[in-house]
C-alpha positions as a Markdown table, in Angstrom:
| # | Residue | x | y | z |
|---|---|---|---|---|
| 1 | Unk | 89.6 | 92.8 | 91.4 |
| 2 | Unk | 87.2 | 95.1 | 91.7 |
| 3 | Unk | 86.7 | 98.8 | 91.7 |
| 4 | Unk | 86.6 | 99.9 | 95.0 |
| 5 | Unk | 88.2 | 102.2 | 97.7 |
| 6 | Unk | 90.0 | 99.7 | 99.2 |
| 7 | Unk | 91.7 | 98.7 | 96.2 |
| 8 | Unk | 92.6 | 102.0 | 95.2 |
| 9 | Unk | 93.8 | 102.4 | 98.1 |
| 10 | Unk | 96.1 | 99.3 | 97.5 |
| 11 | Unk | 97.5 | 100.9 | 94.0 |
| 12 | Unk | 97.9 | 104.3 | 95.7 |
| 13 | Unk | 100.4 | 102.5 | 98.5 |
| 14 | Unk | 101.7 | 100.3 | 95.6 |
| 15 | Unk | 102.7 | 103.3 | 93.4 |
| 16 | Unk | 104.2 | 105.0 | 96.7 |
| 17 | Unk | 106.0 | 101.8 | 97.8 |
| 18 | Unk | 107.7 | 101.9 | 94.4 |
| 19 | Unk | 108.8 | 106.1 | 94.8 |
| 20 | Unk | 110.4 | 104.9 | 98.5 |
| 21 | Unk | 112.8 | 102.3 | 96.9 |
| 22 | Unk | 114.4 | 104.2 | 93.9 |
| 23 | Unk | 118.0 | 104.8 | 94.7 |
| 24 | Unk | 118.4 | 108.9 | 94.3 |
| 25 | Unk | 121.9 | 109.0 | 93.5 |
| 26 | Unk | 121.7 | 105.6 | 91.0 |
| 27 | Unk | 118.4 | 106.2 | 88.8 |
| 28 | Unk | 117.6 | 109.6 | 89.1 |
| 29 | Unk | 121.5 | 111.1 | 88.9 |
| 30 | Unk | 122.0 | 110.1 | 85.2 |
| 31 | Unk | 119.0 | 112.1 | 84.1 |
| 32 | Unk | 119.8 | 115.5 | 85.9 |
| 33 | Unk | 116.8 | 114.4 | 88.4 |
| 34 | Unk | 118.7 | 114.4 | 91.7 |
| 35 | Unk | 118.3 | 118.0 | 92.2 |
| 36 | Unk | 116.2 | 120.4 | 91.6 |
| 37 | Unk | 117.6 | 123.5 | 89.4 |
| 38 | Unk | 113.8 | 125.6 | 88.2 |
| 39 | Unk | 116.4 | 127.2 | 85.6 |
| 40 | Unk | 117.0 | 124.4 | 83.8 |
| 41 | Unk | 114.2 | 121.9 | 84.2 |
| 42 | Unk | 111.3 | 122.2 | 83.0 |
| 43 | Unk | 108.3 | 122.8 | 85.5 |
| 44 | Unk | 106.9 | 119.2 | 85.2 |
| 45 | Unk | 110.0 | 117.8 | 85.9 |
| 46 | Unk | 110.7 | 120.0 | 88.9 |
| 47 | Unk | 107.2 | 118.8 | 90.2 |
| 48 | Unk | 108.3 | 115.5 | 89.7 |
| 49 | Unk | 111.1 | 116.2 | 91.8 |
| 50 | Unk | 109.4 | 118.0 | 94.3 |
| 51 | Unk | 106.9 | 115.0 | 94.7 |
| 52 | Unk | 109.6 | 112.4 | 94.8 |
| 53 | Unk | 111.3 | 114.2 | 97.9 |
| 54 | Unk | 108.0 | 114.7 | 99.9 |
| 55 | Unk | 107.7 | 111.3 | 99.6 |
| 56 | Unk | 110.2 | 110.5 | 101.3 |
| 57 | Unk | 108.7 | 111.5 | 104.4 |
| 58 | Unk | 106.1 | 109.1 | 104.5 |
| 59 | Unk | 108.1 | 105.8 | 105.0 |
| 60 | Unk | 107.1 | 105.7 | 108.8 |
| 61 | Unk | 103.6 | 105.9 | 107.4 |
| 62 | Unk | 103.9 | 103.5 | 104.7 |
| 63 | Unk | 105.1 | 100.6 | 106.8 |
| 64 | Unk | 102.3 | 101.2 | 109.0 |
| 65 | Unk | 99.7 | 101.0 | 106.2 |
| 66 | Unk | 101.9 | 98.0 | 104.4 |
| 67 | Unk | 100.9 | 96.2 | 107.6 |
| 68 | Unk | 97.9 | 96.9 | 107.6 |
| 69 | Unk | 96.9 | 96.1 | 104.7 |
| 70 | Unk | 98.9 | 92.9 | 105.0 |
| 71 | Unk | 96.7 | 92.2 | 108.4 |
| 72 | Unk | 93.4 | 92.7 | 106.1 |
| 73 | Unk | 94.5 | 90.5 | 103.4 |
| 74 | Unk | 95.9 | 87.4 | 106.0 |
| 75 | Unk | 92.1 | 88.1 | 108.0 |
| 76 | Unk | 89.8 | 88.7 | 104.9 |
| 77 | Unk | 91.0 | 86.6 | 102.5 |
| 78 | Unk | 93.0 | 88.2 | 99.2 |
| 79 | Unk | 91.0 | 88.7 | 95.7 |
């Protein structure tokens, strides 16, 4: 694999698809993560937080680009 856009690209929706399937209330919950509280948390962890739940918007968007990148693999041939 080399080092290109296109594969970064593919790590980028990787590492995204992996943020849209953690279970909120069963992995996050036992480590205080579920909610954000500044007062407590560090700031790190509150950007962590933060992050997790703007992700959340982009499922439409991933499945779109899950697709197409599915389409480019089936039509170009994988590496």
């Amino acid at each position: 694999m080399g080092f290109s856009l296109y594969n970064l690209f593919k790590a980028g929706l990787l590492f995204t698809n992996a943020a849209l399937i953690i279970n909120k209330p069963r992995f996050l919950a036992k480590y205080g993560w579920d909610e954000v509280n500044p007062h407590t948390q560090s700031p790190l962890v509150v950007q962590g937080i933060n992050l997790y739940n703007a992700i959340q918007y982009l499922k439409v968007p991933v499945i779109a680009c899950n697709v197409l990148v599915i389409f480019f693999e089936l039509i170009l041939g994988g590496t």
